[in-house]
N, C-alpha and C positions, 0 to 999 in steps of 0.2 A: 783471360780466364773465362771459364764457360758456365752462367748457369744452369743447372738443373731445373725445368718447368715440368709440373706436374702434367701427366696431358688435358688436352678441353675438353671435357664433357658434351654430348651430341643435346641441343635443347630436347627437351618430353613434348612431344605434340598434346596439345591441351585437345582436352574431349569436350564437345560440345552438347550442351545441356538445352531442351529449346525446353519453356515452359509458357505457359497459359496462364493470363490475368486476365481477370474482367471486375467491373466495378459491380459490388451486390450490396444493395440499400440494407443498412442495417441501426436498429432500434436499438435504444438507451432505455432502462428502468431500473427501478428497485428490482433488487433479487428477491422471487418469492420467498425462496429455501432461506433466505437470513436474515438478521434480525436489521432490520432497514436501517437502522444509526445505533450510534453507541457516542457520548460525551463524557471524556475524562480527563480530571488536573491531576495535575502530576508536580509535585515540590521540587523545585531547581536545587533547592539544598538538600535535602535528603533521599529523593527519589521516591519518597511515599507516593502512592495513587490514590483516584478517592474511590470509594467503592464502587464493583460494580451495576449501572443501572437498570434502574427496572424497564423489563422491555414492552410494558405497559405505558410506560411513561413518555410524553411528547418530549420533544426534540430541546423545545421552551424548558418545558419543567427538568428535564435531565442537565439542562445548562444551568438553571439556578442551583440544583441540588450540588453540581460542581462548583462554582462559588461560596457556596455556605460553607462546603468540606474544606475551600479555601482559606475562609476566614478562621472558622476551627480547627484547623490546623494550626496556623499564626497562633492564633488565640490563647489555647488552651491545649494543644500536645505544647505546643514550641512559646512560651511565655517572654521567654527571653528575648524575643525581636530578630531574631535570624532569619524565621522563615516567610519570608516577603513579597518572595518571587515563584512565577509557577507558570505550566503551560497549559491549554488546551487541545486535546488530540477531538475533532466531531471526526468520526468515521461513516462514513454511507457507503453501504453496498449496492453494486448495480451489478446489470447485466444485460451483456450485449446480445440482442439476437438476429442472426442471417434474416431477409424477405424471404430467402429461400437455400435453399440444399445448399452447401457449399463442399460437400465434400467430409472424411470424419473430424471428429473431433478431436481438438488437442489436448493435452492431458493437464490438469490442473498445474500442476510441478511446471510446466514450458513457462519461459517464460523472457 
């Protein structure tokens, strides 16, 4: 009995791509354009947040205002003892900058 084989395919010669790296010193900061932190709790049980903070407010003081929202929450939304548990998201925004020219820039969306 004779099988039938499909025939073999010729390989696709691969196209060769040369490209260029080099190393370019690049700086860490707060980003000017944004609001340099943000501190918020968030209830494991209900998914409430605590409001949003004043962007006046240090880093310190936006952390206790998230604790107190904490406790007030427990407290006094949720009496009953459920709400016990909660997270802290601190957000800092940076931003990287080349020493020099690297070429355009990528679009925010890349990522």
């Amino acid at each position: 009995m004779r099988l039938h084989r499909p025939p073999t395919r010729q390989p696709v010669a691969a196209v060769a791509h040369r490209r260029r790296y080099r190393y370019v010193e690049m700086n860490l900061a707060p980003d000017p354009e944004a609001t340099p932190y943000t501190v918020h709790a968030t209830c494991l049980a209900c998914g409430d947040q605590s409001p949003e903070p004043e962007s006046s407010e240090s880093i310190t003081g936006q952390h206790q205002r998230a604790q107190r929202w904490c406790t007030s929450h427990a407290a006094r939304d949720h009496p009953d003892g459920r709400h016990l548990r909660y997270t802290a998201t601190v957000t800092l925004r940076w931003l990287v900058t080349p020493a020099e020219d690297i070429g355009p820039s990528a679009s925010p969306q890349a990522g």
